[in-house]
N, CA, C and O atoms as a GROMACS GRO file, in nm:
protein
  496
    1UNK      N    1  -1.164  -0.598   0.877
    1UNK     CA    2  -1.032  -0.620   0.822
    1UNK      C    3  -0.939  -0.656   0.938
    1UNK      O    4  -0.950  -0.606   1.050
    2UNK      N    5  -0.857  -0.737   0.906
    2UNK     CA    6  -0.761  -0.759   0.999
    2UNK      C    7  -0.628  -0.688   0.980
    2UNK      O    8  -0.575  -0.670   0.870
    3UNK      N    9  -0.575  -0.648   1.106
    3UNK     CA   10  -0.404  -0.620   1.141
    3UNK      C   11  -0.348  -0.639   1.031
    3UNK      O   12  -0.321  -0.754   0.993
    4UNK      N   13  -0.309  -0.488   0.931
    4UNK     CA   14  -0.199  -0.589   0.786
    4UNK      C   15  -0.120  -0.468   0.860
    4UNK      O   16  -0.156  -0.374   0.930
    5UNK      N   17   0.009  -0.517   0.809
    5UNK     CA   18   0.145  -0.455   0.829
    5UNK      C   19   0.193  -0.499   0.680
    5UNK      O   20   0.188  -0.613   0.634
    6UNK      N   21   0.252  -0.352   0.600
    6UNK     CA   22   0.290  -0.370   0.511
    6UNK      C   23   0.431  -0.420   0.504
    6UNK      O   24   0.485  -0.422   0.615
    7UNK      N   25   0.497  -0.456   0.415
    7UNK     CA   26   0.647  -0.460   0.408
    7UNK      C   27   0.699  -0.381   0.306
    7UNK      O   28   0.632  -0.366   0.204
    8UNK      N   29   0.821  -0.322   0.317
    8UNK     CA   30   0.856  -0.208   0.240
    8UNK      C   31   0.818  -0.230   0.080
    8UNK      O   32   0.783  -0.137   0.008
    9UNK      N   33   0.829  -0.366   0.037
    9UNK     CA   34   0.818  -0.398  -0.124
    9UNK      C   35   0.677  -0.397  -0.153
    9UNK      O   36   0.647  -0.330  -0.252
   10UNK      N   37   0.556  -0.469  -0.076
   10UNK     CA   38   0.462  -0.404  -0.068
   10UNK      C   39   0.425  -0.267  -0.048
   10UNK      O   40   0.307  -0.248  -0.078
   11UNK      N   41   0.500  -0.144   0.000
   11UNK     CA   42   0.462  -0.043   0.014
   11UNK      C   43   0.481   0.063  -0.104
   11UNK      O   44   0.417   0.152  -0.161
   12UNK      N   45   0.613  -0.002  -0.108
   12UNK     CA   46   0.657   0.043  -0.276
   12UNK      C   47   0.540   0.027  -0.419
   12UNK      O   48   0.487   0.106  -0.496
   13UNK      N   49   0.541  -0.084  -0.404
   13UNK     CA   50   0.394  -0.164  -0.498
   13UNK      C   51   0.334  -0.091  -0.517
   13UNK      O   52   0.308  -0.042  -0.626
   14UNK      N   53   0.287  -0.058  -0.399
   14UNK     CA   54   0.150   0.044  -0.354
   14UNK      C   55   0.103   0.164  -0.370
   14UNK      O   56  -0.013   0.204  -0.379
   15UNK      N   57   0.242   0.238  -0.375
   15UNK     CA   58   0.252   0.394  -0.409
   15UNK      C   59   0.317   0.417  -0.566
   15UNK      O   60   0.307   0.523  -0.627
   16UNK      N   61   0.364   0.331  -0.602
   16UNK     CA   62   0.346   0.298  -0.776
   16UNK      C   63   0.224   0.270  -0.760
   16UNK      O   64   0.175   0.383  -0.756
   17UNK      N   65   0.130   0.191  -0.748
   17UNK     CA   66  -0.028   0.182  -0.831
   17UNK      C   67  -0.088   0.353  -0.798
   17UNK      O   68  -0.105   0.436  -0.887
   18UNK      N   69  -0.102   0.367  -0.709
   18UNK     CA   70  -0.112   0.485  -0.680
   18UNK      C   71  -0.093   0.645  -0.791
   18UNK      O   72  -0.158   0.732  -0.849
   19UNK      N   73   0.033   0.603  -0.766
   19UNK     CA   74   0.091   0.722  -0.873
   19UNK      C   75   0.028   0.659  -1.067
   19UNK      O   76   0.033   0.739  -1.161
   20UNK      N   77  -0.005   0.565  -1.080
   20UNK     CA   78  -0.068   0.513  -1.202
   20UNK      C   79  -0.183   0.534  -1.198
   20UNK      O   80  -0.236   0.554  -1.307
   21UNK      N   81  -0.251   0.537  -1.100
   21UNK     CA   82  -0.397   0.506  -1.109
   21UNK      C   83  -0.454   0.386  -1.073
   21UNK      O   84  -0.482   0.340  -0.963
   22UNK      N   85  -0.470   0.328  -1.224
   22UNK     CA   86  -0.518   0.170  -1.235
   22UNK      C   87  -0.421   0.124  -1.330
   22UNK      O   88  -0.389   0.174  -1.438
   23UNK      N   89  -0.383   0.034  -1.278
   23UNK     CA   90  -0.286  -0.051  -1.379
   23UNK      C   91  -0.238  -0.197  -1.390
   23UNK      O   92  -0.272  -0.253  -1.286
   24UNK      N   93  -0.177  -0.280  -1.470
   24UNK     CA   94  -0.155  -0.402  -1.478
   24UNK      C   95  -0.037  -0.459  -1.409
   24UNK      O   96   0.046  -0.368  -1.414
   25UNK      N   97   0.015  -0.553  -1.350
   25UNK     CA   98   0.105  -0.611  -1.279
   25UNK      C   99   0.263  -0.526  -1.367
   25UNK      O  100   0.366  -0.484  -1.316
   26UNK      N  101   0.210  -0.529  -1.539
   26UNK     CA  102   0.408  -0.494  -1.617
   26UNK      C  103   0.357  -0.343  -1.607
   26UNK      O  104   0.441  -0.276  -1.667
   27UNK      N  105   0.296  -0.292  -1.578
   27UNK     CA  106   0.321  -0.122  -1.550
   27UNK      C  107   0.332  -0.118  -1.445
   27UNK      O  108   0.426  -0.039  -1.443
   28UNK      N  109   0.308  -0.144  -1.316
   28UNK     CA  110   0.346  -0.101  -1.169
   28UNK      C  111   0.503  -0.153  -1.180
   28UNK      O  112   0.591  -0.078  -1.139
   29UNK      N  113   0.540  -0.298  -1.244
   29UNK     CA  114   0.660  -0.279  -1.250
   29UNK      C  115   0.783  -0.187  -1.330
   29UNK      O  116   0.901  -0.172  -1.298
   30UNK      N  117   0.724  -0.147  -1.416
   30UNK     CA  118   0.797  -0.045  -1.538
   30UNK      C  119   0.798   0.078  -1.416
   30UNK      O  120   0.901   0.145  -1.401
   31UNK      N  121   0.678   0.102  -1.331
   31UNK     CA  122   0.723   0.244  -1.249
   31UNK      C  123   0.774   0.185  -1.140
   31UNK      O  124   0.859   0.254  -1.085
   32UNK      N  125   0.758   0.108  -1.103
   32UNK     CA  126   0.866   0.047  -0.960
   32UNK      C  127   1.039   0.075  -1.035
   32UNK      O  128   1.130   0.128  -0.972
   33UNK      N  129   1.048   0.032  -1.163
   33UNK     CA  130   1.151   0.024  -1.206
   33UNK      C  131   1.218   0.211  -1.239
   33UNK      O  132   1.336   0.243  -1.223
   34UNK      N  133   1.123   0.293  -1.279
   34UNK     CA  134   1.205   0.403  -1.291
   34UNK      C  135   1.195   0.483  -1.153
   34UNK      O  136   1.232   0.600  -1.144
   35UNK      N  137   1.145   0.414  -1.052
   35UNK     CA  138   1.147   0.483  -0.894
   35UNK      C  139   1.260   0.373  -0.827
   35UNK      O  140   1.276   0.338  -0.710
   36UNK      N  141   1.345   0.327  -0.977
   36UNK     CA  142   1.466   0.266  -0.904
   36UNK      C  143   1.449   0.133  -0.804
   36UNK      O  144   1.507   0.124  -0.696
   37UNK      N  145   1.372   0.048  -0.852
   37UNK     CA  146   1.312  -0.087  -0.741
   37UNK      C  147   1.328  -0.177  -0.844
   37UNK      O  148   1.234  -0.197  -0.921
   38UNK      N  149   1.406  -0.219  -0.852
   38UNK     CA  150   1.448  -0.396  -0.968
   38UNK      C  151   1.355  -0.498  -0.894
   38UNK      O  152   1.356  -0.537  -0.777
   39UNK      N  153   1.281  -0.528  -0.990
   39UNK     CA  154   1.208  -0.659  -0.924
   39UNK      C  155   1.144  -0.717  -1.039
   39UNK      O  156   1.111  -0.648  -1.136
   40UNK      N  157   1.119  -0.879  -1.030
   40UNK     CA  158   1.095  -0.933  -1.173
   40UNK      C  159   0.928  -0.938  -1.178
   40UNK      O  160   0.858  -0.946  -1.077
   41UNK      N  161   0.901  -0.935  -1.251
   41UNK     CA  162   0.687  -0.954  -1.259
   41UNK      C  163   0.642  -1.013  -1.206
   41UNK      O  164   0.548  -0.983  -1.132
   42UNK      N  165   0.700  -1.146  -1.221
   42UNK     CA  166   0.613  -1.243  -1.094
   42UNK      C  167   0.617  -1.192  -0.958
   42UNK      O  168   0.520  -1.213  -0.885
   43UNK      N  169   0.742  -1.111  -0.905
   43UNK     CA  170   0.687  -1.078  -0.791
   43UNK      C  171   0.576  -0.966  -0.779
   43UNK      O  172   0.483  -0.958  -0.698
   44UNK      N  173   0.613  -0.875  -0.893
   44UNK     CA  174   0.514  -0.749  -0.877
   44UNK      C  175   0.373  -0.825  -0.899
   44UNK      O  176   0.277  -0.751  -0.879
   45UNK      N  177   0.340  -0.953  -0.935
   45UNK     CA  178   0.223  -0.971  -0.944
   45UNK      C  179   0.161  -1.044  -0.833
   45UNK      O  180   0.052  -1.030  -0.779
   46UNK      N  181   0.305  -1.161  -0.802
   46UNK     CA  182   0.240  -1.170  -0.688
   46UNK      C  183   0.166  -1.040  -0.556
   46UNK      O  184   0.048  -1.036  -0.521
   47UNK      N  185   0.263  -0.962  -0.514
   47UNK     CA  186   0.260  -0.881  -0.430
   47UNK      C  187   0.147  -0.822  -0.392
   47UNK      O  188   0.090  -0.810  -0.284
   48UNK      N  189   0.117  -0.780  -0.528
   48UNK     CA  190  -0.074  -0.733  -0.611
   48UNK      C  191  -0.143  -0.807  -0.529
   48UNK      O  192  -0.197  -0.766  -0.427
   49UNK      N  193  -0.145  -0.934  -0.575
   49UNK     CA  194  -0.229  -1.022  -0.518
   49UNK      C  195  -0.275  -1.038  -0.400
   49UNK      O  196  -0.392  -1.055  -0.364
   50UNK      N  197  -0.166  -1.032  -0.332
   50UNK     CA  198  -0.148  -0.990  -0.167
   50UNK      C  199  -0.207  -0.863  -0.103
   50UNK      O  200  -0.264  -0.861   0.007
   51UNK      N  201  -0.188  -0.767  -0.177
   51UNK     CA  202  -0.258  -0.667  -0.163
   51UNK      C  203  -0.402  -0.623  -0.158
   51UNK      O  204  -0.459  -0.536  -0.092
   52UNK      N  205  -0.454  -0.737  -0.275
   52UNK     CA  206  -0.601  -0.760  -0.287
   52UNK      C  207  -0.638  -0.828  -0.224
   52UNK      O  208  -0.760  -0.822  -0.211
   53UNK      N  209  -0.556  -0.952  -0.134
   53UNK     CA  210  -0.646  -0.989  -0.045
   53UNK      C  211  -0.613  -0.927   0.104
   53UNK      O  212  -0.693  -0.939   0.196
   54UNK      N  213  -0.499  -0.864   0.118
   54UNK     CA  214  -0.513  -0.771   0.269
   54UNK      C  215  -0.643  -0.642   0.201
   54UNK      O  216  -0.635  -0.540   0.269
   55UNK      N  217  -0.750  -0.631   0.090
   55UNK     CA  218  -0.836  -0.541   0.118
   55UNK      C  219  -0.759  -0.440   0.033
   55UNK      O  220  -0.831  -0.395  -0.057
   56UNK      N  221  -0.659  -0.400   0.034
   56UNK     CA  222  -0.620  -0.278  -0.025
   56UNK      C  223  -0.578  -0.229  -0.151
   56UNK      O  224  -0.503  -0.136  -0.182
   57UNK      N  225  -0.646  -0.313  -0.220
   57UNK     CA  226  -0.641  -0.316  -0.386
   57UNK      C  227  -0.760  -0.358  -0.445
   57UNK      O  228  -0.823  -0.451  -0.395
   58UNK      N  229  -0.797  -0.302  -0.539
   58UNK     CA  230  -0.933  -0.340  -0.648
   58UNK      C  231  -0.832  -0.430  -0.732
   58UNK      O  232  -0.710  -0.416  -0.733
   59UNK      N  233  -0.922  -0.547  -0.819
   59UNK     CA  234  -0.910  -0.545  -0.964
   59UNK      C  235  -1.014  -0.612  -1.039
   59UNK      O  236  -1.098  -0.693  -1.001
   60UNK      N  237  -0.988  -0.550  -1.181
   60UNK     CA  238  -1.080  -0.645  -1.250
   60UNK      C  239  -1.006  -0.676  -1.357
   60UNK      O  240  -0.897  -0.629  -1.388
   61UNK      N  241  -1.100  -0.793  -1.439
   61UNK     CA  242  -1.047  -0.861  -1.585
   61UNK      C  243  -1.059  -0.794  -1.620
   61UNK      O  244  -1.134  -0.698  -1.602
   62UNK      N  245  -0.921  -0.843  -1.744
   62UNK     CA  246  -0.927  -0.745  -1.909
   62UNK      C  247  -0.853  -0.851  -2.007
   62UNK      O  248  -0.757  -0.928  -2.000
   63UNK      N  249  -0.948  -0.814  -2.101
   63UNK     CA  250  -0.902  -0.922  -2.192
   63UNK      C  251  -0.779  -0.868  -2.282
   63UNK      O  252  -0.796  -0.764  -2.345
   64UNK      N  253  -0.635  -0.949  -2.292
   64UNK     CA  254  -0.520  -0.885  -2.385
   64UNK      C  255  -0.481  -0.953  -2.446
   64UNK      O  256  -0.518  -1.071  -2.445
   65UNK      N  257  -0.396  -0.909  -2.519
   65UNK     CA  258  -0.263  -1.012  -2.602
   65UNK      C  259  -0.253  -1.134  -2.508
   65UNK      O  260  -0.215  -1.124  -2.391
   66UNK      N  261  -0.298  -1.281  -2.583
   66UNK     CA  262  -0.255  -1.352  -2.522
   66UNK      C  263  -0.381  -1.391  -2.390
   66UNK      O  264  -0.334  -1.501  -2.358
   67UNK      N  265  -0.453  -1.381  -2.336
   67UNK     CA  266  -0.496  -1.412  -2.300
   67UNK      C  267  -0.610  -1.304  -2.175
   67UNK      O  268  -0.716  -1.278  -2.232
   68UNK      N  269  -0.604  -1.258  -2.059
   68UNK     CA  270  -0.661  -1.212  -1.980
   68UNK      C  271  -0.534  -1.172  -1.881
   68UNK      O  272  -0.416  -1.206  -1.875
   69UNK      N  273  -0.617  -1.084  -1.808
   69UNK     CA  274  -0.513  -0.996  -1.670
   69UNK      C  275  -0.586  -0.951  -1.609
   69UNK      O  276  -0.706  -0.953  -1.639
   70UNK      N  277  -0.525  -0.878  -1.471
   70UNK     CA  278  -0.599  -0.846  -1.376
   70UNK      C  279  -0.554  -0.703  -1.392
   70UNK      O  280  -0.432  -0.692  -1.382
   71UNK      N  281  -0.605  -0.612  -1.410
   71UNK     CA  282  -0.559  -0.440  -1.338
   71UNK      C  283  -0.644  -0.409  -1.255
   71UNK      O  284  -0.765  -0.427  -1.242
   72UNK      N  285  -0.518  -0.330  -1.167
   72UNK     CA  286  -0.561  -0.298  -1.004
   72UNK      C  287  -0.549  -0.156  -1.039
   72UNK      O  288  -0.487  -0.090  -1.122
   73UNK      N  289  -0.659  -0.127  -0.914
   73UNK     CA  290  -0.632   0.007  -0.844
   73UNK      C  291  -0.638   0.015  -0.693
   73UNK      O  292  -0.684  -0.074  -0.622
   74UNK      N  293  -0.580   0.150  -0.642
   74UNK     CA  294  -0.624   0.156  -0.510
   74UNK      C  295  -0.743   0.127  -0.434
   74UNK      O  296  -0.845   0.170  -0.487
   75UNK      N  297  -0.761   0.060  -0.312
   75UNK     CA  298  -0.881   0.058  -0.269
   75UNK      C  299  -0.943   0.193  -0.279
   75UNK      O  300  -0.881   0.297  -0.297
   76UNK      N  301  -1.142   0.174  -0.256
   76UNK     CA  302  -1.187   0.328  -0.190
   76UNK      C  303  -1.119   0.400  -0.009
   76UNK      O  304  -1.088   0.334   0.090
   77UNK      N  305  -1.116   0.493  -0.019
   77UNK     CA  306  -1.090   0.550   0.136
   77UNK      C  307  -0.920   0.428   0.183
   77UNK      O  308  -0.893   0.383   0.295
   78UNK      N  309  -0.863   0.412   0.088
   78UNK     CA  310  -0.689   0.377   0.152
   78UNK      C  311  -0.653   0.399   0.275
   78UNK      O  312  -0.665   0.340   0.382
   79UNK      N  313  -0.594   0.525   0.226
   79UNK     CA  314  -0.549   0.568   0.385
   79UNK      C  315  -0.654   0.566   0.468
   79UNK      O  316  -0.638   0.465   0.537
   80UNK      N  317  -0.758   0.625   0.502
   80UNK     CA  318  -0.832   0.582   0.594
   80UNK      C  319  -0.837   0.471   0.660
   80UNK      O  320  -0.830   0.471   0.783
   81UNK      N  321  -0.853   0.324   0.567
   81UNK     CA  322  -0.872   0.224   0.580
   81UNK      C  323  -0.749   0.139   0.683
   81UNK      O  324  -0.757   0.074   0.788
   82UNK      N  325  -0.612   0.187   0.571
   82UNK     CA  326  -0.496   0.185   0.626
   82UNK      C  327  -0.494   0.214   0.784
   82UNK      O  328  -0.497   0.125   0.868
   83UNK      N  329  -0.486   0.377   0.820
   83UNK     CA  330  -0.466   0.378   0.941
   83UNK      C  331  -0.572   0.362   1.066
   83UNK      O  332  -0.556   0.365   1.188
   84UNK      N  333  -0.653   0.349   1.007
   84UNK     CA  334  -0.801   0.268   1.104
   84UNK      C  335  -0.742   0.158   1.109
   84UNK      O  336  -0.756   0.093   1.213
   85UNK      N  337  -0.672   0.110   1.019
   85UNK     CA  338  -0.621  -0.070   1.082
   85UNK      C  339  -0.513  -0.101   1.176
   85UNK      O  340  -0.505  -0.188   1.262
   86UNK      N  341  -0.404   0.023   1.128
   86UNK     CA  342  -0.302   0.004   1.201
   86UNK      C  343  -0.311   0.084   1.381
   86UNK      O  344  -0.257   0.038   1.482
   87UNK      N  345  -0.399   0.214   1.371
   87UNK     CA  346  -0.398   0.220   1.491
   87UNK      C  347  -0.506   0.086   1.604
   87UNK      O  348  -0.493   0.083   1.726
   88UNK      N  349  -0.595  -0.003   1.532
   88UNK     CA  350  -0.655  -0.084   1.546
   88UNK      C  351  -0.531  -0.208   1.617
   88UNK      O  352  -0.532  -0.278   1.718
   89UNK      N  353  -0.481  -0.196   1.559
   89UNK     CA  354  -0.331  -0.303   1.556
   89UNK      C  355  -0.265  -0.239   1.680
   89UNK      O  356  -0.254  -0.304   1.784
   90UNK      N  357  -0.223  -0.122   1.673
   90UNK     CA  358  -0.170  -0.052   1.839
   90UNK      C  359  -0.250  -0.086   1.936
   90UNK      O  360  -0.207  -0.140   2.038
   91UNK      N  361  -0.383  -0.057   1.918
   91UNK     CA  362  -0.438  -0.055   2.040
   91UNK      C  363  -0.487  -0.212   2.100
   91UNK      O  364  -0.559  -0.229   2.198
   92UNK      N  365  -0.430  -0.320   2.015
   92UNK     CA  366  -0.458  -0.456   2.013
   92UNK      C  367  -0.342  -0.496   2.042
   92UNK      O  368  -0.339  -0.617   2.018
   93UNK      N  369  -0.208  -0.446   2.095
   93UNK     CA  370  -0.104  -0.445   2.114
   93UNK      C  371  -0.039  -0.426   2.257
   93UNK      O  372   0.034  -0.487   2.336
   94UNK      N  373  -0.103  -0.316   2.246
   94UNK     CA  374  -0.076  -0.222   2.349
   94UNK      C  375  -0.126  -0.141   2.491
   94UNK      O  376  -0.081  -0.076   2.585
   95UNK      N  377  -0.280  -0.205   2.424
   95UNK     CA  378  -0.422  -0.107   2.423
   95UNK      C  379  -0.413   0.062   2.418
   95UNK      O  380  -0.356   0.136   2.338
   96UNK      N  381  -0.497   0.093   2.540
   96UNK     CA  382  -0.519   0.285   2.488
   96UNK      C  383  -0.404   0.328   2.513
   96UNK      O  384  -0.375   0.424   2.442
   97UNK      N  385  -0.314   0.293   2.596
   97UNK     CA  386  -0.184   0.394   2.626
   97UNK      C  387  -0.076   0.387   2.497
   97UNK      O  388  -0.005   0.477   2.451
   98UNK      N  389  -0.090   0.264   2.463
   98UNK     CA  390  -0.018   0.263   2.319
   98UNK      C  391  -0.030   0.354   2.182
   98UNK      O  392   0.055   0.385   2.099
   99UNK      N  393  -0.218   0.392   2.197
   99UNK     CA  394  -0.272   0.475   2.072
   99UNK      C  395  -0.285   0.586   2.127
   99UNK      O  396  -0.318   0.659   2.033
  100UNK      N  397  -0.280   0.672   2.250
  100UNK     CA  398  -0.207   0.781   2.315
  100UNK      C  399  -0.070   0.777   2.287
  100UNK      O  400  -0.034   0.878   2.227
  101UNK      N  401   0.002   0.713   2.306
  101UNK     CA  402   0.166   0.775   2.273
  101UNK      C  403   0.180   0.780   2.108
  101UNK      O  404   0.246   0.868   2.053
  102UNK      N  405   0.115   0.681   2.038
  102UNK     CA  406   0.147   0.712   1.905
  102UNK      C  407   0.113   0.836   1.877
  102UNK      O  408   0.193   0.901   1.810
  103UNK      N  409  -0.008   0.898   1.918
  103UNK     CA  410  -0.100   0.989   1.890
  103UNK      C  411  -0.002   1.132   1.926
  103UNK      O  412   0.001   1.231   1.853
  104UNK      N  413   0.086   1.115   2.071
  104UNK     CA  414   0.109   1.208   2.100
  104UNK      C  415   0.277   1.191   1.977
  104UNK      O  416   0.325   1.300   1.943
  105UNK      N  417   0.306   1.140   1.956
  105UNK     CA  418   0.419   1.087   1.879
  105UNK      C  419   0.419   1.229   1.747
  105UNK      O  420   0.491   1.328   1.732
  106UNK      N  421   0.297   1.173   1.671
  106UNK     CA  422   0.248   1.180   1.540
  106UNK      C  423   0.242   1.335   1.554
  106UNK      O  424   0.269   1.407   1.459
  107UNK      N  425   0.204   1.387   1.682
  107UNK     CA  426   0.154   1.541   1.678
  107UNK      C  427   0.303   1.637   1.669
  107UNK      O  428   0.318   1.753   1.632
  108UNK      N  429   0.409   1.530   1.723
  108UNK     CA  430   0.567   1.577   1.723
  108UNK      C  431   0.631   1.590   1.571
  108UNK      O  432   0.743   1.634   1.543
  109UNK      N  433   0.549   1.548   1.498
  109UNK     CA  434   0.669   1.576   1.365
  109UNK      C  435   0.621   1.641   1.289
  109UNK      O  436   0.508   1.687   1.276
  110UNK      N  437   0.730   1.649   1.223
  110UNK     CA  438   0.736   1.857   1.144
  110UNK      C  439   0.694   1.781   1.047
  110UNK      O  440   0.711   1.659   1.040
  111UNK      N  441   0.602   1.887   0.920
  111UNK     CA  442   0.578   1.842   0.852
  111UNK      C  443   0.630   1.766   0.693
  111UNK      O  444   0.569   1.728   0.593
  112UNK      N  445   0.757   1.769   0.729
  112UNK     CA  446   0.855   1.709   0.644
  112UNK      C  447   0.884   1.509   0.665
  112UNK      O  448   0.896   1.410   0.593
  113UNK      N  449   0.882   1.547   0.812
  113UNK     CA  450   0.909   1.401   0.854
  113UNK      C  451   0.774   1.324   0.845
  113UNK      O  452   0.780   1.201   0.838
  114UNK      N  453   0.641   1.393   0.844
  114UNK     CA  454   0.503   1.359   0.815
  114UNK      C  455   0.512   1.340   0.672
  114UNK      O  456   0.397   1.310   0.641
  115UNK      N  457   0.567   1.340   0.590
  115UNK     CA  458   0.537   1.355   0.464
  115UNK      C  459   0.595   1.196   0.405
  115UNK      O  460   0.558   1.096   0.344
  116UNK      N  461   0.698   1.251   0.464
  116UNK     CA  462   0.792   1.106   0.450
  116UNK      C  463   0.712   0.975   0.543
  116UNK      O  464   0.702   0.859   0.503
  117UNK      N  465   0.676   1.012   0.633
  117UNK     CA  466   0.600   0.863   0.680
  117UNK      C  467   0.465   0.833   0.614
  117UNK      O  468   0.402   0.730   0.635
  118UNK      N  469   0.424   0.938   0.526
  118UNK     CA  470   0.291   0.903   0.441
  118UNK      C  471   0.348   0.811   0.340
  118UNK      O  472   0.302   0.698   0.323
  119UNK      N  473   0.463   0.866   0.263
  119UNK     CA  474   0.560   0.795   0.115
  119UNK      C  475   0.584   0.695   0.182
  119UNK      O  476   0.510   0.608   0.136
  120UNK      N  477   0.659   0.640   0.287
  120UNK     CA  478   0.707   0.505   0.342
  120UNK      C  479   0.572   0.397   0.393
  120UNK      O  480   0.587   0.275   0.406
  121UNK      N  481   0.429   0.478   0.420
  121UNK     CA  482   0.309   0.356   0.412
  121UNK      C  483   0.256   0.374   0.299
  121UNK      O  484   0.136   0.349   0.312
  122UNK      N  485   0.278   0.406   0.190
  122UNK     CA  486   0.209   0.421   0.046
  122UNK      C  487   0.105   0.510   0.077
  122UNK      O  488  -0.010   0.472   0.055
  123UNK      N  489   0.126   0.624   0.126
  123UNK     CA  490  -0.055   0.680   0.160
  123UNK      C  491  -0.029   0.820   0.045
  123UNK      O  492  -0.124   0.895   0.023
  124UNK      N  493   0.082   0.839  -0.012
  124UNK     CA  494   0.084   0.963  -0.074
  124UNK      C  495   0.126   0.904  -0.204
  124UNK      O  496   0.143   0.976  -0.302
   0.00000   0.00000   0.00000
């Protein structure tokens, strides 16, 4: 897998499918929408899309009203996957002294501010 860096609307995306399970492009947006994120379908579908090809989304066909769709779910092992990439990305950056300071970084926060940086990469 290569270096993905999410962007916040992707991350959002992400932790709505998440909190669904498996679901179709107009339900991640219906919960994007009551977690307060206005955004029209085409983007929530694009975004999906994007997601499935940075690796970090399943989907398969389903046949509906109207024609066919895709519902996604989370990849297997996410977070794992996730931060195997991104410290992959530090240390391709930075090299080892870079994934030492993150490391020593990460060991600094309380577990409140850990919680919140799981919700802000979609990992919770």
């Amino acid at each position: 897998m290569e270096f993905v860096v999410l962007g916040s609307l992707e991350t959002e995306v992400l932790a709505s499918l998440r909190e669904l399970e498996e679901a179709p492009a107009a339900e991640v947006r219906a919960r994007l929408s009551r977690r307060g994120v206005r955004v029209a379908y085409t983007t929530v579908a694009t975004v999906l899309g994007r997601l499935w090809s940075k690796g970090l989304v399943r989907r398969r066909r389903e046949t509906c009203r109207g024609g066919e769709r895709y519902v996604y779910r989370s990849a297997p092992n996410l977070e794992h996957r996730y931060v195997s990439n991104l410290v992959r990305g530090v240390a391709r950056m930075f090299g080892t002294a870079g994934v030492v300071h993150l490391n020593e970084e990460l060991e600094k926060l309380h577990p409140l501010e850990e919680r919140e940086l799981r919700r802000r990469l979609g990992l919770t």
